[in-house]
Backbone bond lengths (Angstrom), bond angles and torsions (degrees), N, CA, C in turn:
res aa  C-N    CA-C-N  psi(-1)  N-CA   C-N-CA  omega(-1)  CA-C   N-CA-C  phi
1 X - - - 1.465 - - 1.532 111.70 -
2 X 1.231 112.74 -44.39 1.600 132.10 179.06 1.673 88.76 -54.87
3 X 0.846 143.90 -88.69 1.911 149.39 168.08 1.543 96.64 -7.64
4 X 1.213 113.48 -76.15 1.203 110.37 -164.45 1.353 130.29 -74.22
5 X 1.501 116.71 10.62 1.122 132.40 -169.44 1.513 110.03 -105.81
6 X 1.808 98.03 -26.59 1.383 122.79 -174.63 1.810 103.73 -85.90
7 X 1.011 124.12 -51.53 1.046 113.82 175.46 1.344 138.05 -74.87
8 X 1.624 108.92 -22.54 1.550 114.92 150.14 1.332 107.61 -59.24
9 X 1.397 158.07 -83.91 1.143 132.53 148.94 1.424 147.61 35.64
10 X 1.925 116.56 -63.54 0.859 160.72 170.56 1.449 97.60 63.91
11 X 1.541 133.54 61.96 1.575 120.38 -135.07 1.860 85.82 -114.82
12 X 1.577 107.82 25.13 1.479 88.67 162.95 1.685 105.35 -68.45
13 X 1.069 94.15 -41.97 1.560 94.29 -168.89 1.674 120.49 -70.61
14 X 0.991 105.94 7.83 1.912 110.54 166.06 0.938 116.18 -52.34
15 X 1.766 132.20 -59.27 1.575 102.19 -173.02 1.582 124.68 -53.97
16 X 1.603 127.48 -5.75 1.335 109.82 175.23 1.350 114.80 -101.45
17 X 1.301 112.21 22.92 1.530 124.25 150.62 1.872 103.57 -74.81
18 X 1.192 106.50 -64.77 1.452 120.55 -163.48 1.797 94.72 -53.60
19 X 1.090 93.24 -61.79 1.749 97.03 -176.64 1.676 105.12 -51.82
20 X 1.319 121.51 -32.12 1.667 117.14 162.02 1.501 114.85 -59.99
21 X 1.065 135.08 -19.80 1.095 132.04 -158.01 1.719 108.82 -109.41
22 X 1.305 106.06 -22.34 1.878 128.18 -176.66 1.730 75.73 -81.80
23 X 1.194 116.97 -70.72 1.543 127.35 -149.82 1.664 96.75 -60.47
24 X 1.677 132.53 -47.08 1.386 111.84 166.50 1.577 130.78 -83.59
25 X 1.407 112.26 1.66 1.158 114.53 171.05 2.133 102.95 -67.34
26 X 1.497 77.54 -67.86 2.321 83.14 -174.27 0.947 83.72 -61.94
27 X 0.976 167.43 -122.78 2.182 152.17 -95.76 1.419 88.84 -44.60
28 X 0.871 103.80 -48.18 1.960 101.31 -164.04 1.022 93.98 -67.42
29 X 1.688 140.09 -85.73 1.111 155.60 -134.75 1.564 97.48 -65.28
30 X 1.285 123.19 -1.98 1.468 124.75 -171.95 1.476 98.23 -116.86
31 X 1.175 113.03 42.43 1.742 105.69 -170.34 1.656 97.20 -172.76
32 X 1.711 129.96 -32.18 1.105 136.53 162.82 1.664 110.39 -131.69
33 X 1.316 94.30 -174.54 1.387 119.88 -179.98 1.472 116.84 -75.31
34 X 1.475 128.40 135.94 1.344 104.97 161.55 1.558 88.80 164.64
35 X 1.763 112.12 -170.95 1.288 119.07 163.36 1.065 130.44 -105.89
36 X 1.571 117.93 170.65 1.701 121.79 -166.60 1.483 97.97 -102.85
37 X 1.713 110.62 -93.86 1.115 119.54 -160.06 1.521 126.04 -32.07
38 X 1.160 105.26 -62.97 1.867 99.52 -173.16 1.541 120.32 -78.39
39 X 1.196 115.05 -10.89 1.500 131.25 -178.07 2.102 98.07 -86.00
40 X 1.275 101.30 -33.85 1.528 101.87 -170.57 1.810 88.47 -72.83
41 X 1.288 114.71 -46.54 1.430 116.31 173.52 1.154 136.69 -62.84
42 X 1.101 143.62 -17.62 1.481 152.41 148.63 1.338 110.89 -81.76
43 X 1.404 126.64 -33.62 1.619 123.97 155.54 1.551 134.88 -35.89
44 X 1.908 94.22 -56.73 1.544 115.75 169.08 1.245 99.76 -70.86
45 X 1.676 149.08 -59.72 1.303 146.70 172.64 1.483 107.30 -35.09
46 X 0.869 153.70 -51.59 1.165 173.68 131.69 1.583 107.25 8.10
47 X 1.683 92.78 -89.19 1.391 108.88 -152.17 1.937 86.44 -66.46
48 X 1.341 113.54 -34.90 1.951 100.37 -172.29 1.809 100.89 -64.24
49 X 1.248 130.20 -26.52 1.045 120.83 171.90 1.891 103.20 -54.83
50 X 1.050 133.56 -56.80 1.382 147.33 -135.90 1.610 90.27 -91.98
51 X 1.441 108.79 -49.44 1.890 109.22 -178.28 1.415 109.65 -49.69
52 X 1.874 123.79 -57.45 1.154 139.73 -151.46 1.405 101.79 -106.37
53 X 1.631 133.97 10.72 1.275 145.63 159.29 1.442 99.36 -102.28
54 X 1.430 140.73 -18.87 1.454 147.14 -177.15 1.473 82.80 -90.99
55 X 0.871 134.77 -85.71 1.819 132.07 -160.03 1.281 136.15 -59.33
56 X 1.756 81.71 -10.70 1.515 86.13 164.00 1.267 115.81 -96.21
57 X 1.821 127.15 -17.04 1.465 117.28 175.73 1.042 100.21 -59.49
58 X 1.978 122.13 -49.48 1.313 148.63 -169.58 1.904 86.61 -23.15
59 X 1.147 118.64 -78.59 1.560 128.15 -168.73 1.316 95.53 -51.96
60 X 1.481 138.32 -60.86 1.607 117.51 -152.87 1.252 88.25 -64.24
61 X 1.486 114.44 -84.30 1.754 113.63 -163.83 1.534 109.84 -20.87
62 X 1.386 122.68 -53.03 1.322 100.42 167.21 1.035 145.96 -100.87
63 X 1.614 122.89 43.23 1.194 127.62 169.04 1.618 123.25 -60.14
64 X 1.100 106.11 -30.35 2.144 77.19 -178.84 1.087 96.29 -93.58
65 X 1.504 140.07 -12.36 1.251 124.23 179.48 2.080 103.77 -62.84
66 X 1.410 101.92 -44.55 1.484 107.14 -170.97 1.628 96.49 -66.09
67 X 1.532 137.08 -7.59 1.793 120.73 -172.81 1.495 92.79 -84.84
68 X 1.126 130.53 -5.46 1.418 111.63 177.81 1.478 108.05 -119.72
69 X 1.436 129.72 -34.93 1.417 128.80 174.52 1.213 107.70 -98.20
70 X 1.266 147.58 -94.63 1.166 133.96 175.92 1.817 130.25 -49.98
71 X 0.905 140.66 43.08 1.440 152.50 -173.47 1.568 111.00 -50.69
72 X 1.085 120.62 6.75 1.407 124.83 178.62 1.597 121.33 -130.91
73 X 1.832 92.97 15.99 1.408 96.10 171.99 1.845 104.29 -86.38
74 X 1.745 109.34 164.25 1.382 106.00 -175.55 1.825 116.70 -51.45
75 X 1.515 118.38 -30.12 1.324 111.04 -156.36 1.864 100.97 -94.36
76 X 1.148 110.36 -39.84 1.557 100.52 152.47 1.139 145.03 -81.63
77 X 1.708 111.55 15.42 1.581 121.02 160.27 1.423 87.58 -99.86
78 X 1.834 143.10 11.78 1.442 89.73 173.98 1.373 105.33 90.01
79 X 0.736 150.59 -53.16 1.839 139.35 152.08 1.419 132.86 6.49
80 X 1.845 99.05 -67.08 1.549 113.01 171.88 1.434 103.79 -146.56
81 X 1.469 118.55 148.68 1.342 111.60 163.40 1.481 122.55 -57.51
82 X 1.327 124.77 166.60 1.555 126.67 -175.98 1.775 107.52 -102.82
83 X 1.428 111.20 -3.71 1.476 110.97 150.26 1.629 120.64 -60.30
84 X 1.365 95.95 -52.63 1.534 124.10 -155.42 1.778 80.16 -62.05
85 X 1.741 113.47 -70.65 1.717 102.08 178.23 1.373 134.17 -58.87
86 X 1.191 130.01 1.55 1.148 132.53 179.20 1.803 103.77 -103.36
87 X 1.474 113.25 -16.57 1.784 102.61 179.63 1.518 78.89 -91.79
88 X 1.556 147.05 -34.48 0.807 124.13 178.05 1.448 152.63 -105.49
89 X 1.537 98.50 29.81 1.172 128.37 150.00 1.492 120.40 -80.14
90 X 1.454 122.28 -50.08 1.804 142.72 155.97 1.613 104.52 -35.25
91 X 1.195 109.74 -26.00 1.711 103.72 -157.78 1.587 94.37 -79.97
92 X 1.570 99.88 -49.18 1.390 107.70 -155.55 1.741 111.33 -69.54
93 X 1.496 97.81 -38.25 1.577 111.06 169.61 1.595 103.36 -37.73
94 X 1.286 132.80 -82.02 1.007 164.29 152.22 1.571 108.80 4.26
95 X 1.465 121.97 -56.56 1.761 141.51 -162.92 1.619 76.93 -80.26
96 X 1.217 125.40 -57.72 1.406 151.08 -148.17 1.741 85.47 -59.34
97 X 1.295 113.65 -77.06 1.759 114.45 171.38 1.423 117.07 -29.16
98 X 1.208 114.77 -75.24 1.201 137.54 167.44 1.839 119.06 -11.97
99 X 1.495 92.21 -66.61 1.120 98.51 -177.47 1.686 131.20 -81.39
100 X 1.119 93.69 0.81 2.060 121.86 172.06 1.561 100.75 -87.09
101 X 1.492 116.60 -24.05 1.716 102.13 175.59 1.833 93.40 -75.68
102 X 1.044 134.03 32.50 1.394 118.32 164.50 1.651 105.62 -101.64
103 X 1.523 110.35 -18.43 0.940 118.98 -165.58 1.900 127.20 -109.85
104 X 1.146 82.02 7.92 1.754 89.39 159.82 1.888 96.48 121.98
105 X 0.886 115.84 178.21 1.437 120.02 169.78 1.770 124.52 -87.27
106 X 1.071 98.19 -24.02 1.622 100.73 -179.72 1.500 102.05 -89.98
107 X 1.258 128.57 -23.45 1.748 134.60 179.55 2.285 92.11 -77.33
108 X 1.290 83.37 -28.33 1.665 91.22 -178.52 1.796 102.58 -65.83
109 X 1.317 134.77 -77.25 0.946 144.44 161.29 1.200 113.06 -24.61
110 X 1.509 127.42 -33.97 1.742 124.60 -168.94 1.676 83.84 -84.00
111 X 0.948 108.42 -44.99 1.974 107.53 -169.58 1.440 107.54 -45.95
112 X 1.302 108.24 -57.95 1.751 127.46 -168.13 1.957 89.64 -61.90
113 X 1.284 115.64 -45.15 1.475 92.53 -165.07 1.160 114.75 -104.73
114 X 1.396 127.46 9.97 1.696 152.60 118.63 1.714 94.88 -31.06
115 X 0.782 116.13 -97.89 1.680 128.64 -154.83 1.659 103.43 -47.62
116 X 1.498 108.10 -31.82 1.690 105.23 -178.43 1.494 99.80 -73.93
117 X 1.414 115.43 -49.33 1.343 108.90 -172.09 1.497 126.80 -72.41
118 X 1.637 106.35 -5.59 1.427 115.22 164.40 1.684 119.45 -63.50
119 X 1.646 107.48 -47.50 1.491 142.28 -169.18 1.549 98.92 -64.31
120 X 1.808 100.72 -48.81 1.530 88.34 176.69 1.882 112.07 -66.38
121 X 1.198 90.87 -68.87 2.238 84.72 -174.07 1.285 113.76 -36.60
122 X 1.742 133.44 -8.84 1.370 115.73 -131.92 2.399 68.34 -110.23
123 X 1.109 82.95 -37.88 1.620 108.05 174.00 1.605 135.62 -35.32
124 X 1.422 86.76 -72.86 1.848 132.55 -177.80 1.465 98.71 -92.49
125 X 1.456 145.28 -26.88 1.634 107.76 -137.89 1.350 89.01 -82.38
126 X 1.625 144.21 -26.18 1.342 115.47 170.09 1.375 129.89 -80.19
127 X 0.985 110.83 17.72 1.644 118.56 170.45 1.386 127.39 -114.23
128 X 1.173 105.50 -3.70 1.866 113.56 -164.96 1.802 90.94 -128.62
129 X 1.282 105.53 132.35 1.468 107.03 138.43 1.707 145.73 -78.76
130 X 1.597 101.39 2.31 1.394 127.73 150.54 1.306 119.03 -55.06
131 X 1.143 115.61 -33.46 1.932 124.74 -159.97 1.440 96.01 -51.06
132 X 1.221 153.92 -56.24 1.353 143.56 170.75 1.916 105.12 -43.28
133 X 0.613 144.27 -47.95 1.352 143.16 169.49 0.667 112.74 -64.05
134 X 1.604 155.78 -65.14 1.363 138.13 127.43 1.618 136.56 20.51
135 X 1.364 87.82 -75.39 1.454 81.36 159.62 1.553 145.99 -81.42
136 X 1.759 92.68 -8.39 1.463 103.55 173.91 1.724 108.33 -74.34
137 X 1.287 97.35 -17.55 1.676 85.35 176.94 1.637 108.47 -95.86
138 X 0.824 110.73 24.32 1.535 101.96 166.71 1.318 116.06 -105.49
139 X 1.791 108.99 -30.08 1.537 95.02 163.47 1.589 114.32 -102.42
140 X 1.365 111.71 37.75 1.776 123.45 165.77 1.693 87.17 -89.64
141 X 0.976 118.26 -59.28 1.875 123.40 -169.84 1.812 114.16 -57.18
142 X 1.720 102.41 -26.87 1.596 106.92 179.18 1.463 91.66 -74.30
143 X 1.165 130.66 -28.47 1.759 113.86 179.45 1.555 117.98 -74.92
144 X 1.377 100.58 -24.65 1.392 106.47 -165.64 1.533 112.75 -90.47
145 X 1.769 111.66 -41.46 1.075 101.37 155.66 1.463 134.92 -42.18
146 X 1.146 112.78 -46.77 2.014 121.24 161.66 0.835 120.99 -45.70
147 X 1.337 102.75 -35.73 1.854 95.27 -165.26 1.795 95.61 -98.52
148 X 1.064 136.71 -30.01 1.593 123.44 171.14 1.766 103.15 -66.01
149 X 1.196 124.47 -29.02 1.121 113.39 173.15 1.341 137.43 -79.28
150 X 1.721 115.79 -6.64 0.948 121.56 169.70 1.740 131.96 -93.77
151 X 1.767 86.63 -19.48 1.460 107.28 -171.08 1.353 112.16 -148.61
152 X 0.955 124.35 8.35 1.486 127.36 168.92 1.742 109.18 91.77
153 X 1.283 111.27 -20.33 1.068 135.52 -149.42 1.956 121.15 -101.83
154 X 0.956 106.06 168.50 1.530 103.52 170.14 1.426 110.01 -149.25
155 X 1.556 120.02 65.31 1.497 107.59 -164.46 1.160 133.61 -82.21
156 X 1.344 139.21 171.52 1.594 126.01 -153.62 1.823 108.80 -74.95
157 X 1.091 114.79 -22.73 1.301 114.48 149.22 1.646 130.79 -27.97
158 X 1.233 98.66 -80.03 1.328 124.78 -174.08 1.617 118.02 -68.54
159 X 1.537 112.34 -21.82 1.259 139.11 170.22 2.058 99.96 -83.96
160 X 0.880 128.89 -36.74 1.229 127.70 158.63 1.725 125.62 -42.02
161 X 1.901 81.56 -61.36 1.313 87.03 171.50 1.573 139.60 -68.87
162 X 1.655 106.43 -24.21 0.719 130.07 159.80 2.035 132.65 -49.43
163 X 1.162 90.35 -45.82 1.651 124.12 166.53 2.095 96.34 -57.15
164 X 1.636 104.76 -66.23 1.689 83.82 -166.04 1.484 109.17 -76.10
165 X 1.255 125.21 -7.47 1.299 102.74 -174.32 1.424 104.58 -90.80
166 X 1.396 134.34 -21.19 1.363 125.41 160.98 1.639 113.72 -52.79
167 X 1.305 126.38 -25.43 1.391 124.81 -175.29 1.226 98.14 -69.27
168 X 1.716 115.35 -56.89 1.256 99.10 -166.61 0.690 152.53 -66.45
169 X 1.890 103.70 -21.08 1.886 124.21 167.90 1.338 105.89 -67.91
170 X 1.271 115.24 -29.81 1.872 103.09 173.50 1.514 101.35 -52.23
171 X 1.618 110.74 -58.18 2.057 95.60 -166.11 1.608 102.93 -71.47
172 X 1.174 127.52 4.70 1.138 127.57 178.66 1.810 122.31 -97.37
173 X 1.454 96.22 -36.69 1.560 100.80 162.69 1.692 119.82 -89.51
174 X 1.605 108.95 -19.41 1.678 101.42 153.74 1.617 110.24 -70.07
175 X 1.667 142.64 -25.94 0.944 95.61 165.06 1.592 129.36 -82.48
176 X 1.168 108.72 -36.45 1.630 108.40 152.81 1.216 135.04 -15.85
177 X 0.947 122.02 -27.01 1.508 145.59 169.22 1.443 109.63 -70.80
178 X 1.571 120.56 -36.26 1.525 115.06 -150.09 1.793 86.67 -106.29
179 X 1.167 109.19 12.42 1.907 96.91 -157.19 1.722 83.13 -80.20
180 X 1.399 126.23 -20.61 1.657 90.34 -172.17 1.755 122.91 -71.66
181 X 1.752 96.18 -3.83 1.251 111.07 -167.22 1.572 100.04 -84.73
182 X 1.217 104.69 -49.48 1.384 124.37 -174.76 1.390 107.31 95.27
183 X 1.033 106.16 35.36 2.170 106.19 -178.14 1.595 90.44 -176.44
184 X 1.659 91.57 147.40 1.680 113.02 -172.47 1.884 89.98 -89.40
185 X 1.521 126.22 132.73 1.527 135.03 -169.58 1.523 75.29 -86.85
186 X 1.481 109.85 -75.89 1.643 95.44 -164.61 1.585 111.49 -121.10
187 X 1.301 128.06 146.59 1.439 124.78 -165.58 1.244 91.54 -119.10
188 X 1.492 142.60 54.52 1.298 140.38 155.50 1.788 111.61 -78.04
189 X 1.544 104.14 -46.74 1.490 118.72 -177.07 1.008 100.05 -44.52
190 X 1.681 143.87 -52.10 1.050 144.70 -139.65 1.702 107.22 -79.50
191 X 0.844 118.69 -33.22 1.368 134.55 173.77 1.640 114.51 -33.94
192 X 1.761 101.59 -36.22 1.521 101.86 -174.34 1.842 104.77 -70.16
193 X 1.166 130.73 -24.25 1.606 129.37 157.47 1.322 112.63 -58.19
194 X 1.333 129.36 10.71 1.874 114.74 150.92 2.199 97.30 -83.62
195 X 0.825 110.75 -8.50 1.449 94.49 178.79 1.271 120.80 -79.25
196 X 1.978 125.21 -38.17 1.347 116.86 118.75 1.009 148.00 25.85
197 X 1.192 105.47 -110.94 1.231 137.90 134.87 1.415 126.82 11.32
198 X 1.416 106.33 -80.48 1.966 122.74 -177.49 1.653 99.18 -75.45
199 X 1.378 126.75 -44.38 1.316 137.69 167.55 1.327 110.51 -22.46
200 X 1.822 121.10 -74.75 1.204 153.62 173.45 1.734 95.08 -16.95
201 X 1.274 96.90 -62.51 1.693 120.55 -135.64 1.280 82.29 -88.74
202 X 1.364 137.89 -39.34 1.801 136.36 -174.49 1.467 97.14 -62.40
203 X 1.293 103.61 -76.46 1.579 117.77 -178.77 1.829 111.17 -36.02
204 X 0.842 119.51 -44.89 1.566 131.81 -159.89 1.471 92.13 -97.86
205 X 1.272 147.29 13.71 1.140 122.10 -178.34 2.059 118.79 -116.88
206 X 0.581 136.53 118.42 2.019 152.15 -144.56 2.125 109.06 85.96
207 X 1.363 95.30 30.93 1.467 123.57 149.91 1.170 133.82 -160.41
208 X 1.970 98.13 131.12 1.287 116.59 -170.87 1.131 105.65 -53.25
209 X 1.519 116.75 -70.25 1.680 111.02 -173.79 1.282 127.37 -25.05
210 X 1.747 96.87 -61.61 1.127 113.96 -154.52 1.759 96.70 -69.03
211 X 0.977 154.54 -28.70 1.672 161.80 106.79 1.317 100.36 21.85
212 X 1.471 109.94 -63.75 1.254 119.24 -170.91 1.483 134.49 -48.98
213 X 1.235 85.97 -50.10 1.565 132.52 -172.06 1.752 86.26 -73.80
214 X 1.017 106.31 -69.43 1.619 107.23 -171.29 1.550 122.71 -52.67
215 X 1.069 110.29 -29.81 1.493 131.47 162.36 1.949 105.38 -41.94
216 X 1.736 98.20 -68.46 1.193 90.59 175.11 1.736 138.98 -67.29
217 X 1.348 89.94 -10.58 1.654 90.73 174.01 1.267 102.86 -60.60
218 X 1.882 111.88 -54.73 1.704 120.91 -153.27 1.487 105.83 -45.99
219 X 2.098 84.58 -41.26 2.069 79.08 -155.78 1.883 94.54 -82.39
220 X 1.443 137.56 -24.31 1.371 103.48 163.62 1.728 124.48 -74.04
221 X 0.960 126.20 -8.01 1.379 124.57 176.07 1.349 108.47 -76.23
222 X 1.470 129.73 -15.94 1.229 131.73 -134.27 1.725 77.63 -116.32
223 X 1.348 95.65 -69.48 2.021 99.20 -169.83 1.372 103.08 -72.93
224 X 1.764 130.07 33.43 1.301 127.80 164.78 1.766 88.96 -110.59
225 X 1.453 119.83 -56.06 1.439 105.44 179.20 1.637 128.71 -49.52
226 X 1.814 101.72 -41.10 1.168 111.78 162.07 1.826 106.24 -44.28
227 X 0.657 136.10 -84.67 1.499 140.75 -174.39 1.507 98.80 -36.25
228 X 1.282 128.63 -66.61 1.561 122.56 177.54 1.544 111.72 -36.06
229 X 1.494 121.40 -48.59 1.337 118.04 -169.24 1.122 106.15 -100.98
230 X 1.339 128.28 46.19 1.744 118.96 -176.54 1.593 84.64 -127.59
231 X 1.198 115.37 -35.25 1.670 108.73 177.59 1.433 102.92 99.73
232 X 0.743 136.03 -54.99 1.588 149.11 -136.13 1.961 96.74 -54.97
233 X 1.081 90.85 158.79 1.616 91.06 -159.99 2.035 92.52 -74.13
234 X 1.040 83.96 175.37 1.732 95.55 -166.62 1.489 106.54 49.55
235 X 1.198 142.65 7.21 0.870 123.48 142.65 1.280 175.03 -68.10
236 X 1.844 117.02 12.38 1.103 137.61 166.85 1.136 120.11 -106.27
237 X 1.524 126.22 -25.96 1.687 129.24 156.42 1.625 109.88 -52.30
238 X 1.218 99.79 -34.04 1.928 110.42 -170.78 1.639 99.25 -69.93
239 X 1.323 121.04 -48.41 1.711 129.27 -176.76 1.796 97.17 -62.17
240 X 1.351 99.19 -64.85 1.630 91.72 -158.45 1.353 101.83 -74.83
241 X 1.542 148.64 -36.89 1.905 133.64 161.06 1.969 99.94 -44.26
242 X 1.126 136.38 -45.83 1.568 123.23 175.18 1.843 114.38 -70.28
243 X 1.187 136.43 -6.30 1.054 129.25 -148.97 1.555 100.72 -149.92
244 X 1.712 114.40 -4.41 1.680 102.86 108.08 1.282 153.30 -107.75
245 X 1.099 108.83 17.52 1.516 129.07 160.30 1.414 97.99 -69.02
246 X 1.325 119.76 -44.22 1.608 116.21 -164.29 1.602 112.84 -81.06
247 X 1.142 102.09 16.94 1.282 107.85 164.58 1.732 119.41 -82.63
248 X 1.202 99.62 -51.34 1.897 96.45 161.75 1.535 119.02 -45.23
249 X 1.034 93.30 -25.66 1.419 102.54 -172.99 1.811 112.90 -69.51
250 X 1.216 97.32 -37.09 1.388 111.21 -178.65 1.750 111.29 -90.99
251 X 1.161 104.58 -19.03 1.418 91.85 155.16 1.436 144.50 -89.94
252 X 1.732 101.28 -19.84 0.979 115.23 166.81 1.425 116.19 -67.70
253 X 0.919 129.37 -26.86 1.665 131.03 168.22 1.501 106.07 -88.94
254 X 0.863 144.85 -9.88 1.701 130.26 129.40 1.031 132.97 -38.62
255 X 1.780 100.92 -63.41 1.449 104.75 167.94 1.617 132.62 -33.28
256 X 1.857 86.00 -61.48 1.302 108.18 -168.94 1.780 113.98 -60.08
257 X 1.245 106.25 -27.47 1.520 104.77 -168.00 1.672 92.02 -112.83
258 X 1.030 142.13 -3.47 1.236 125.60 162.42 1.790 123.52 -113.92
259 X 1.399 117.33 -33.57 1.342 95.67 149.89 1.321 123.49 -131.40
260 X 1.263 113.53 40.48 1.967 123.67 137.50 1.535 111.09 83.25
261 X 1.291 113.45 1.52 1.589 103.43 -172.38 1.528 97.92 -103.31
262 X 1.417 100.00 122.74 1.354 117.77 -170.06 2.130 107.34 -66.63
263 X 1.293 94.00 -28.17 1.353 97.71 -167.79 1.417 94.47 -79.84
264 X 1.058 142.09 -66.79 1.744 129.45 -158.46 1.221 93.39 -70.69
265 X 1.754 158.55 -21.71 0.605 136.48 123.94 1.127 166.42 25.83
266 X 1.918 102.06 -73.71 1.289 111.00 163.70 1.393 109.33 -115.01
267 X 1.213 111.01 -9.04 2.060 100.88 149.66 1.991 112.28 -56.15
268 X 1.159 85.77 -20.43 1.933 81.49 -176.65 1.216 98.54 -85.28
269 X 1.214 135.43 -36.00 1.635 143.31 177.28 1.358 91.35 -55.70
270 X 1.288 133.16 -98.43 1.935 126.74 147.08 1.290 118.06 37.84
271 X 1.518 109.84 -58.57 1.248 100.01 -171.87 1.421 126.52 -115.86
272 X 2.040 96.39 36.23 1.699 114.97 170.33 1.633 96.37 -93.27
273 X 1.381 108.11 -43.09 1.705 95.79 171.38 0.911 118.68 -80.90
274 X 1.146 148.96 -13.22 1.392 140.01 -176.28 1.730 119.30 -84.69
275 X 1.612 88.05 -16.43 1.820 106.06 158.51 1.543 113.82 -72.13
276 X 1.356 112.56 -49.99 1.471 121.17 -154.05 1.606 88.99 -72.38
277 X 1.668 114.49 -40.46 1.251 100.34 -173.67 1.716 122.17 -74.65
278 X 1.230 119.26 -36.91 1.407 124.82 162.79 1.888 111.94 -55.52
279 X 0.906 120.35 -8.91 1.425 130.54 -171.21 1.779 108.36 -88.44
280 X 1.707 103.84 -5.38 1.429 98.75 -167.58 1.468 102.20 -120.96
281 X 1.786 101.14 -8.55 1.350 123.47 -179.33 2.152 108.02 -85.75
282 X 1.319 110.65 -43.62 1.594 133.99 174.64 1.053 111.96 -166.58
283 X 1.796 86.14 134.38 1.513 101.95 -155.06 1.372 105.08 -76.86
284 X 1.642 117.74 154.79 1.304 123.72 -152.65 1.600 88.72 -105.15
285 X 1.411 145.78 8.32 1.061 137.89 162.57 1.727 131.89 -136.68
C-alpha cells in the first residue's frame, strides 16, 4: 500500500517542490522584510501536501483513460480504488489549505488559488490545449505561496521568478504531453523556455556561483531538448523526468545570484540529484 501510495503521488519528484519553496521564500526575503526558516517549512510542508494531493486526482480523473493506455498505473492494476484516490487526493488539497492559515492570509489565498488551479489541470488537461499553462500556474503560486509566507509580500523579484518558472513547465508539460507518442509533433511550443532561460543568465550574472549553477541548468535543459529532437524511442520520458529535476536547478541559480547565500543555494543544487536519484526508485511521470 505504502508503494502504491508513493507512486500515485509520483513524489520522486518532490524535492523540486521544496527547492520552489526555499527559492520563493529568499527572492522575497532579498527584496523585503520577513522570515526564512519556519515559513520555508510550512511552505515546503504545504506545497508536498498540494503536489502529491494534485497527482493523485491527476490518477483518478484519469483512470479509464489509463485501463487502456497506461495499464500499469496503481488504480488500473487494482491496487486502490479510484474513489478511495480521489477522497484522497481532496483530503490532502484541503490539510494543504489548512496548513497555509499558519502562514498569513495572502500565503492563504495563494493556497486556495494553488489548489483551484491544480483541480482545474487535474480536470481539463485532456480536453484543453491550455493544460500546459495550467499547470505552469500552479508552480507560479508554489513561488508565491513562499514568498507571502515569508514576508507578507510578493516582490517584483520573486514575481519574475515566478513568471519563468511558469514558462518553463508550460514547454515542459507540452512535452509531457507527447510522451504517449514518444516524439514531440511540433517543437514550436517549446520555444517559450528561452524566457527561462535569459532570466537565469540576467539574474545570475556579477556571480560566480550563481554562473555556475546556471551552467548546469543550460547543459540539463539543453541534453533534455537534445533527447526530444533525436526521436529515438524512450526518448521523451528521458527529456521530461531530467527537465523536472532541472527545475532545482533553476532555482538554485536564482537563489544564488539574487540573494547570495551560497549555502541554501547549494542545498537547492541538492535537490536536482536527489530527484534524478528518486526518479530511478518511482517514476517521476
Amino acid at each position: 500500500m505504502i508503494r502504491t501510495a508513493l507512486e500515485l503521488g509520483r513524489v520522486s519528484n518532490l524535492p523540486t517542490v521544496w527547492t520552489n519553496a526555499m527559492a520563493g521564500a529568499l527572492l522575497a526575503l532579498s527584496a523585503a522584510p520577513g522570515t526564512a526558516f519556519w515559513p520555508i517549512v510550512l511552505s515546503a510542508l504545504a506545497l508536498t501536501l498540494f503536489y502529491v494531493g494534485g497527482m493523485w486526482l491527476n490518477d483518478a480523473f484519469d483512470a479509464e483513460h489509463d485501463r487502456t493506455q497506461k495499464a500499469d498505473r496503481p488504480i488500473p492494476r487494482g491496487d486502490i480504488r479510484q474513489g478511495d484516490v480521489f477522497v484522497g487526493g481532496f483530503v490532502m488539497l484541503g490539510t494543504g489549505i489548512l496548513l497555509t492559515l499558519l502562514l498569513g492570509g495572502w500565503a492563504l489565498v495563494s493556497a486556495v488559488l494553488l489548489s483551484i488551479s491544480i483541480f482545474l489541470y487535474d480536470w481539463l488537461h485532456k480536453r484543453t490545449a491550455l493544460a500546459p499553462v495550467i499547470m505552469g500556474v500552479t508552480r507560479f503560486f508554489c513561488y508565491a505561496l513562499a514568498a507571502f509566507g515569508a514576508t507578507g509580500s510578493f516582490p517584483g523579484v520573486a514575481i519574475w521568478g515566478a513568471l519563468g518558472l511558469l514558462a518553463y513547465v508550460v514547454g515542459l508539460t507540452y512535452a509531457a504531453k507527447q510522451e504517449a507518442y514518444d516524439r514531440i509533433e511540433r517543437a514550436w511550443p517549446l520555444a517559450v523556455m528561452a524566457f527561462p532561460c535569459l532570466l537565469v543568465l540576467i539574474f545570475s550574472w556579477g556571480s560566480a556561483l550563481a554562473l555556475l549553477i546556471a551552467l548546469g541548468f543550460f547543459a540539463a535543459t539543453g541534453l533534455a531538448l537534445h533527447y526530444l529532437f533525436r526521436r529515438a524511442k524512450g526518448d521523451v520520458p528521458k527529456a521530461v523526468t531530467l527537465l523536472i529535476a532541472a527545475i532545482s536547478l533553476y532555482d538554485a541559480a536564482l537563489i544564488a545570484g539574487v540573494h547570495g547565500g551560497w549555502i541554501p543555494a547549494l542545498l537547492t543544487v541538492l535537490g536536482f540529484g536527489l530527484t534524478r536519484a528518486l526518479q530511478r526508485v518511482i517514476a517521476g511521470t
